[in-house]
PQR file with spaces between the fields and no chain letter, atoms N, CA, C, O and H, PARSE charges and radii, in Angstrom:
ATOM       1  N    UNK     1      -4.792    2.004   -1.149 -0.4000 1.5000
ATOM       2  CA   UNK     1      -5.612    3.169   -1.319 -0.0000 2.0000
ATOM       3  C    UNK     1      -5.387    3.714   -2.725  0.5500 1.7000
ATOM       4  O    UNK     1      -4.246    4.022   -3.068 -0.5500 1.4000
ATOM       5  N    UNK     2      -6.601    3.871   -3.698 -0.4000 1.5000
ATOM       6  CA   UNK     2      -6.277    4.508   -4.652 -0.0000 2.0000
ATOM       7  C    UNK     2      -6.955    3.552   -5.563  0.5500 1.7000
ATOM       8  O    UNK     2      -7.367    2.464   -5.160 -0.5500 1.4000
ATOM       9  H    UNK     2      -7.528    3.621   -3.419  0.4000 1.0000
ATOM      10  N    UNK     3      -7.116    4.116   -7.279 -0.4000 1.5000
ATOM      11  CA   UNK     3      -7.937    3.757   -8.049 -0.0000 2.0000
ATOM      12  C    UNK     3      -7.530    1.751   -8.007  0.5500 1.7000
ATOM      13  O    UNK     3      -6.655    1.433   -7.202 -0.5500 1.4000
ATOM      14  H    UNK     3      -6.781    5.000   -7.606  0.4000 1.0000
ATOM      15  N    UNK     4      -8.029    0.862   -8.657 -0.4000 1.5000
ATOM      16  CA   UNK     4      -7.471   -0.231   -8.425 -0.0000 2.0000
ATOM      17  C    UNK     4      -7.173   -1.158   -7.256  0.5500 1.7000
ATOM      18  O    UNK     4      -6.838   -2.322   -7.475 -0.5500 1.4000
ATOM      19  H    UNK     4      -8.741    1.121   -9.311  0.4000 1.0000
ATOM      20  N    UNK     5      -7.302   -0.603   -5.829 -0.4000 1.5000
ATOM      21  CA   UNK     5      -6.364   -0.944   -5.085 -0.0000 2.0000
ATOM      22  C    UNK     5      -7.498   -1.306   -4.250  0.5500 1.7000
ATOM      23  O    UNK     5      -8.480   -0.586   -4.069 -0.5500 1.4000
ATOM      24  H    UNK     5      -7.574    0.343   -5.651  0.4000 1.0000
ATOM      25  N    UNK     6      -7.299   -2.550   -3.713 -0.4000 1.5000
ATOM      26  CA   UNK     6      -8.993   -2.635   -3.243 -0.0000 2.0000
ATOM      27  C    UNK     6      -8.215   -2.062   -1.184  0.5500 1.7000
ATOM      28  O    UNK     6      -7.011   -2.025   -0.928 -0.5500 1.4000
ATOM      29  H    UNK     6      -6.501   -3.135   -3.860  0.4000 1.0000
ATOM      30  N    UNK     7      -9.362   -1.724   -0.136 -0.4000 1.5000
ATOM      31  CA   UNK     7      -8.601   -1.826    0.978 -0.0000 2.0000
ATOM      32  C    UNK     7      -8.234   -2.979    1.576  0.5500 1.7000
ATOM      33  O    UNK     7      -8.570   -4.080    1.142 -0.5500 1.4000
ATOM      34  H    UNK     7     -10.340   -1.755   -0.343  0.4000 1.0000
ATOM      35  N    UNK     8      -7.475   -2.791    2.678 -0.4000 1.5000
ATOM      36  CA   UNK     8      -6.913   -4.065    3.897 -0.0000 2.0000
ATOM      37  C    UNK     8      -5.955   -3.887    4.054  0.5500 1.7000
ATOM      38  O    UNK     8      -5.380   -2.811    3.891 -0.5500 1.4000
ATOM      39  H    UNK     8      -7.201   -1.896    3.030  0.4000 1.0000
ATOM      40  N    UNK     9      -5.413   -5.097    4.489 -0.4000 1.5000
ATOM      41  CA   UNK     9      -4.213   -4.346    5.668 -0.0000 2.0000
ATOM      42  C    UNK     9      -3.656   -6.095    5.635  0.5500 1.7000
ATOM      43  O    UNK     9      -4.212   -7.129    5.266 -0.5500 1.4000
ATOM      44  H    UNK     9      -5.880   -5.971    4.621  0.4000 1.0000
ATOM      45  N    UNK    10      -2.253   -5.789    6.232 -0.4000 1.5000
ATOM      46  CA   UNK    10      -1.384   -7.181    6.090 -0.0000 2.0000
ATOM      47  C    UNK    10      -0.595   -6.687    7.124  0.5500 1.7000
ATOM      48  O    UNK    10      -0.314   -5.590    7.607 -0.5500 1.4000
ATOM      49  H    UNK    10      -1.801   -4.949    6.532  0.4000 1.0000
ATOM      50  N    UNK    11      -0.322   -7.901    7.307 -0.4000 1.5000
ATOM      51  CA   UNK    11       0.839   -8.160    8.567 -0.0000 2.0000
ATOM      52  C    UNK    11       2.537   -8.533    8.323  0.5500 1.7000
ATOM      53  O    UNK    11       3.480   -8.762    9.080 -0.5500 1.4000
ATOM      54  H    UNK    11      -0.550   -8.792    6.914  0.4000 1.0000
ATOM      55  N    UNK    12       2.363   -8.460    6.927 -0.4000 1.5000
ATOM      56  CA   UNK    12       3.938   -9.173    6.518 -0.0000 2.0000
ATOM      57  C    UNK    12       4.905   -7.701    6.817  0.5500 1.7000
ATOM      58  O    UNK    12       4.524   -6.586    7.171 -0.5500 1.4000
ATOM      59  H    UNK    12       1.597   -8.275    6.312  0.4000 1.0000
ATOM      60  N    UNK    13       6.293   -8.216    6.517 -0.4000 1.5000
ATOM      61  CA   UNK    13       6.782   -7.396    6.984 -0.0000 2.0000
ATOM      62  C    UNK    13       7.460   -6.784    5.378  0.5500 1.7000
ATOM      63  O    UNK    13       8.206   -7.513    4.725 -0.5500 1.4000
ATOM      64  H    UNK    13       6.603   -9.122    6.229  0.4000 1.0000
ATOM      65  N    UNK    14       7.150   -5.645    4.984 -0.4000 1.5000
ATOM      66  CA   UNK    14       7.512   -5.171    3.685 -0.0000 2.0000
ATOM      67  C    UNK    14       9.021   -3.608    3.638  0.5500 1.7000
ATOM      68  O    UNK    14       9.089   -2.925    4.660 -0.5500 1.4000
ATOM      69  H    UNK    14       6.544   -5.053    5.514  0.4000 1.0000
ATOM      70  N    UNK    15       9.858   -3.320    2.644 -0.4000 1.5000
ATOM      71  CA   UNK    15      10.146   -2.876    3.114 -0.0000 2.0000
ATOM      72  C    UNK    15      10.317   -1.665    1.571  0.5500 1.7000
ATOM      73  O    UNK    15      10.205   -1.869    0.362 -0.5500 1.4000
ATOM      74  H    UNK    15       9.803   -3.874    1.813  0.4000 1.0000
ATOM      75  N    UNK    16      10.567   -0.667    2.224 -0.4000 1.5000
ATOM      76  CA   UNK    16      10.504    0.571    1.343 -0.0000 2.0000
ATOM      77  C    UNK    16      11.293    0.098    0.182  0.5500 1.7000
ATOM      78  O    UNK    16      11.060    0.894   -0.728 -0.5500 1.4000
ATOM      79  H    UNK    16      10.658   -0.501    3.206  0.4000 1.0000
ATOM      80  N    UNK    17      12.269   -0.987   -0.299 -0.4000 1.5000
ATOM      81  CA   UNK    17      12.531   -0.873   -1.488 -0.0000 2.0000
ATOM      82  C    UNK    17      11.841   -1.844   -2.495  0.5500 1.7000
ATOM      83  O    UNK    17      12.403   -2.395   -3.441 -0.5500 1.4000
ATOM      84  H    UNK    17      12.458   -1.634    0.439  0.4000 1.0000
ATOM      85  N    UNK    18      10.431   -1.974   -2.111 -0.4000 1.5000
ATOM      86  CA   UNK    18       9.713   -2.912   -2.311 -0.0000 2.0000
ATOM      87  C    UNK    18       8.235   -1.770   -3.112  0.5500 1.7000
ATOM      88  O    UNK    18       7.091   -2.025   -3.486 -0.5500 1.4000
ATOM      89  H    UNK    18       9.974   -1.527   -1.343  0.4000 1.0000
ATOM      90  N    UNK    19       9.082   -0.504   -3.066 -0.4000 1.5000
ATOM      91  CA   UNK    19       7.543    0.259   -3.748 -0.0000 2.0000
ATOM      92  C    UNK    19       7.742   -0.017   -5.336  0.5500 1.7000
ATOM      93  O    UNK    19       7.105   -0.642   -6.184 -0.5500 1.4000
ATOM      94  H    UNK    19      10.012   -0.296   -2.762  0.4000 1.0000
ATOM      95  N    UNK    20       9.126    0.873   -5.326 -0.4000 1.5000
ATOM      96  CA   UNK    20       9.438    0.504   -6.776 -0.0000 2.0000
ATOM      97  C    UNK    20       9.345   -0.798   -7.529  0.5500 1.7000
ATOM      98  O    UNK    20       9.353   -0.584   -8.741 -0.5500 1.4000
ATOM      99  H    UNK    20       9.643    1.380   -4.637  0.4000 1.0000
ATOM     100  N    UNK    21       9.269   -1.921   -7.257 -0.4000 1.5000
ATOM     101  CA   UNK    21       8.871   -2.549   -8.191 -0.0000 2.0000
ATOM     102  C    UNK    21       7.857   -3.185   -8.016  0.5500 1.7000
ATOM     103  O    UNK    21       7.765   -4.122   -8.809 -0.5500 1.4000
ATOM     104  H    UNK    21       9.263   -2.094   -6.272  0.4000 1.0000
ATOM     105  N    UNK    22       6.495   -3.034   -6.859 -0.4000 1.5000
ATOM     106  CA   UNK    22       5.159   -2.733   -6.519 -0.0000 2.0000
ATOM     107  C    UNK    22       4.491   -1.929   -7.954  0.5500 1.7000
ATOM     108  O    UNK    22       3.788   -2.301   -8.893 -0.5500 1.4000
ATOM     109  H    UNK    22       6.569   -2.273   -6.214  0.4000 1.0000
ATOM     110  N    UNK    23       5.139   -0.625   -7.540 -0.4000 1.5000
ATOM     111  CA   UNK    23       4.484    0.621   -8.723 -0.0000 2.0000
ATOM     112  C    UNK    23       4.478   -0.286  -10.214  0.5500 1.7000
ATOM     113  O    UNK    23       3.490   -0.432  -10.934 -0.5500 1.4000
ATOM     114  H    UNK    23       5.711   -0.323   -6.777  0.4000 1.0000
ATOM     115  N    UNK    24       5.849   -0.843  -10.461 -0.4000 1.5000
ATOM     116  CA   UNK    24       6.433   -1.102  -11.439 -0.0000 2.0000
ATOM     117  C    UNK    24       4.657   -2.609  -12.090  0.5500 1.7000
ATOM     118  O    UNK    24       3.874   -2.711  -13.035 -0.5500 1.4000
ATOM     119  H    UNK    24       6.651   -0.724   -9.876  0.4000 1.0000
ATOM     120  N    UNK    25       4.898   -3.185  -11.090 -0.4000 1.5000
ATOM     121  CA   UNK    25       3.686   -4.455  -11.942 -0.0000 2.0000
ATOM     122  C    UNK    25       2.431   -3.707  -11.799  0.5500 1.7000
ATOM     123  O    UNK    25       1.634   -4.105  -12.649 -0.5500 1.4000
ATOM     124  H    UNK    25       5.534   -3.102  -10.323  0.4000 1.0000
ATOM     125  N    UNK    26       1.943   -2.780  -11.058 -0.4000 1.5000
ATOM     126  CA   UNK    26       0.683   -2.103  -11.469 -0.0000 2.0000
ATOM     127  C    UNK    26       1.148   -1.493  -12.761  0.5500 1.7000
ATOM     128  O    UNK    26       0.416   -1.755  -13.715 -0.5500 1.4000
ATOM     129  H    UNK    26       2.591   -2.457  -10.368  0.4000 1.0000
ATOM     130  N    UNK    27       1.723   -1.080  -12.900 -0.4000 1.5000
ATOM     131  CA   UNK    27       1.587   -0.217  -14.324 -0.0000 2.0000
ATOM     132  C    UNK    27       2.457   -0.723  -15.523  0.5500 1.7000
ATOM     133  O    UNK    27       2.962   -0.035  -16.410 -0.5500 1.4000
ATOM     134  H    UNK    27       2.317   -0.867  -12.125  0.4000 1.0000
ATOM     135  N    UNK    28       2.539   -2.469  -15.302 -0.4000 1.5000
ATOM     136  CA   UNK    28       2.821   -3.425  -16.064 -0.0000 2.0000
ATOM     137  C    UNK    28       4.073   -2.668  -16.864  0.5500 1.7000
ATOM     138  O    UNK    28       4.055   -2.825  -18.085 -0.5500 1.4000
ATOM     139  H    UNK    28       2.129   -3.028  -14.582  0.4000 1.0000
ATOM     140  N    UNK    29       4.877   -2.073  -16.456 -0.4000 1.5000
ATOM     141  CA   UNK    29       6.237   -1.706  -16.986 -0.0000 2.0000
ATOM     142  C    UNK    29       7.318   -2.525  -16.676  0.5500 1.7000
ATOM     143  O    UNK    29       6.969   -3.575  -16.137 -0.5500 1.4000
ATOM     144  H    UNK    29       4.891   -1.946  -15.464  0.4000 1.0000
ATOM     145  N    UNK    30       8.578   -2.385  -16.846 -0.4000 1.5000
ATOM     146  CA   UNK    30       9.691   -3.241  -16.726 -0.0000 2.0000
ATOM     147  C    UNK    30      10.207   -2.740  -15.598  0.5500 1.7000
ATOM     148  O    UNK    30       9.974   -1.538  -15.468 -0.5500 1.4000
ATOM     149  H    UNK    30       8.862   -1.531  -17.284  0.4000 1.0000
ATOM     150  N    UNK    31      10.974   -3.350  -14.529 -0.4000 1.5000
ATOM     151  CA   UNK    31      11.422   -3.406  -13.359 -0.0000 2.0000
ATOM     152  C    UNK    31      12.364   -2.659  -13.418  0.5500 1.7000
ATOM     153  O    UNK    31      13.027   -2.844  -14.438 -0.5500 1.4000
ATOM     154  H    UNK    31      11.163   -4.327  -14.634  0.4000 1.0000
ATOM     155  N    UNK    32      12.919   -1.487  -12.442 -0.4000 1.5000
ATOM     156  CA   UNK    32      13.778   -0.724  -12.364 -0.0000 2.0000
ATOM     157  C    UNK    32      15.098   -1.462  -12.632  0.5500 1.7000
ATOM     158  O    UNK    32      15.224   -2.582  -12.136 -0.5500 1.4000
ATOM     159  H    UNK    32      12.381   -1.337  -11.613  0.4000 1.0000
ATOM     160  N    UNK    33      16.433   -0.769  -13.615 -0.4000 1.5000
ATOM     161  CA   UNK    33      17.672   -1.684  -13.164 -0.0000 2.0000
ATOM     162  C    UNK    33      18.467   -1.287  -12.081  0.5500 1.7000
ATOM     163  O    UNK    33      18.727   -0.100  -11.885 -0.5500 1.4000
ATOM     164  H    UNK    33      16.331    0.141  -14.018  0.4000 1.0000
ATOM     165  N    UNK    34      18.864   -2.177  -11.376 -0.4000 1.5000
ATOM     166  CA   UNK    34      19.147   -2.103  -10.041 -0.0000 2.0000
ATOM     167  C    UNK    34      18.384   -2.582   -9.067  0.5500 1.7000
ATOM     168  O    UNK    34      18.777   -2.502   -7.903 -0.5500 1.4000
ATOM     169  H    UNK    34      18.652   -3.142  -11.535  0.4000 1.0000
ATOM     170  N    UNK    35      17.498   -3.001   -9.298 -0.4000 1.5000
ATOM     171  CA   UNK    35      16.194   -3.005   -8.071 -0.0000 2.0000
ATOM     172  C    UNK    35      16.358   -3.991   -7.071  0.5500 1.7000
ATOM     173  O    UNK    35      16.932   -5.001   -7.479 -0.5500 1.4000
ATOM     174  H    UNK    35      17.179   -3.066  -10.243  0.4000 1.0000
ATOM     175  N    UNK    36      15.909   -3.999   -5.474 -0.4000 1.5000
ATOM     176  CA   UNK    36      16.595   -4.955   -4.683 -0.0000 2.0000
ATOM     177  C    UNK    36      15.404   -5.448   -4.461  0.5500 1.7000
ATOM     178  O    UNK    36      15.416   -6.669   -4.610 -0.5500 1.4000
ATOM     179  H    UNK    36      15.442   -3.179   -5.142  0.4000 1.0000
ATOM     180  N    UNK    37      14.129   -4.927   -4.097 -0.4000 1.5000
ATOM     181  CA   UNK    37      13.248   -4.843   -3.600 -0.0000 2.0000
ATOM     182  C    UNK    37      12.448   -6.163   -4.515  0.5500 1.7000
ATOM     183  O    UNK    37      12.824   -6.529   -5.629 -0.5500 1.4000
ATOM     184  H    UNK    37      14.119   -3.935   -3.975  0.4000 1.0000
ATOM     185  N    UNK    38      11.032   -6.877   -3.592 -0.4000 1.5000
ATOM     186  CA   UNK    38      10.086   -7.315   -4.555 -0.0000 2.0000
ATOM     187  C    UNK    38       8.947   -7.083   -4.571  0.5500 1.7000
ATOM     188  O    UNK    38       8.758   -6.460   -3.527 -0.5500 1.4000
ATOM     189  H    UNK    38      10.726   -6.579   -2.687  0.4000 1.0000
ATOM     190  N    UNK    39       7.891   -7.189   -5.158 -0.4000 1.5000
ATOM     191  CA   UNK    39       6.780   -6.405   -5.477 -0.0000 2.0000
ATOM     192  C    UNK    39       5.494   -7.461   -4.414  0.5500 1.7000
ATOM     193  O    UNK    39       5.327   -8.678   -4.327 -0.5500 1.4000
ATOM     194  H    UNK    39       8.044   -7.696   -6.006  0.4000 1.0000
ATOM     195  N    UNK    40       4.870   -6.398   -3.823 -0.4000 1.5000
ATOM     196  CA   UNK    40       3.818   -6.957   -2.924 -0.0000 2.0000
ATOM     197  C    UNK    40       2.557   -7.908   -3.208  0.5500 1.7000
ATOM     198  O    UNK    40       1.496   -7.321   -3.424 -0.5500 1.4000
ATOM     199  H    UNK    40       5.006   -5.410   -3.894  0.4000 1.0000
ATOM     200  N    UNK    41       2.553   -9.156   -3.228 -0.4000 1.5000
ATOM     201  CA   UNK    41       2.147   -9.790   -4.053 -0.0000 2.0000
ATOM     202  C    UNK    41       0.089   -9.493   -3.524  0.5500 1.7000
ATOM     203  O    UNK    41      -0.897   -9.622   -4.250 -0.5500 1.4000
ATOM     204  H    UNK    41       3.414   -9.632   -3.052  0.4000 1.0000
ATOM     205  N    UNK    42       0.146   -9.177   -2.369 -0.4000 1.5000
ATOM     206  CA   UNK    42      -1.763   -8.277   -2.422 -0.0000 2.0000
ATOM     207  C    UNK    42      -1.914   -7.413   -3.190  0.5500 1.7000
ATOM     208  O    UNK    42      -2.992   -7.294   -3.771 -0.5500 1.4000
ATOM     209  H    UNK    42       0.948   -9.072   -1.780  0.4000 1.0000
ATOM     210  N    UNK    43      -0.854   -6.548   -3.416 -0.4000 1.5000
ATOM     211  CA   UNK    43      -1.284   -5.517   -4.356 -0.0000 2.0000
ATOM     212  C    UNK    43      -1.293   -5.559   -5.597  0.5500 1.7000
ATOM     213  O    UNK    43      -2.115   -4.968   -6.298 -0.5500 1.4000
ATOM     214  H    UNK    43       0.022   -6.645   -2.944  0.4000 1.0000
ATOM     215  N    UNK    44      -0.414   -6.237   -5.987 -0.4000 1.5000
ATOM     216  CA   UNK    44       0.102   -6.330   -7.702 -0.0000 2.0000
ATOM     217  C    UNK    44      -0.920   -7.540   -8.267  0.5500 1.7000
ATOM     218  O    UNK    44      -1.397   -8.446   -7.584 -0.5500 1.4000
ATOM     219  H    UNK    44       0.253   -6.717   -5.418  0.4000 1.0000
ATOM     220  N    UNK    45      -1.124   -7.304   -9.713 -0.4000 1.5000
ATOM     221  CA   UNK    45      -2.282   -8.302  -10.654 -0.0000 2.0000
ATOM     222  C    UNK    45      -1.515   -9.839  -10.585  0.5500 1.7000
ATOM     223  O    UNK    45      -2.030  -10.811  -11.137 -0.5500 1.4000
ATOM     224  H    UNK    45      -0.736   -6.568  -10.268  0.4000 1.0000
């Protein structure tokens, strides 16, 4: 939901430390340090 983001829906199983570096490849910045999480590959370019 939101500018970019087309709708739908998935079944995988994702988990909250997976926003931050989600956010992180939409807005083509560098990956948090520390980060555990990986980025949702429907959403991200």
């Amino acid at each position: 939901m939101g500018w970019g983001i087309k709708p739908g829906k998935s079944n995988r199983e994702v988990y909250m430390t997976d926003i931050a570096p989600t956010l992180a490849g939409l807005l083509h910045i560098q990956m948090p340090s520390g980060c555990v999480g990986k980025a949702i590959p429907e959403i991200t370019p």
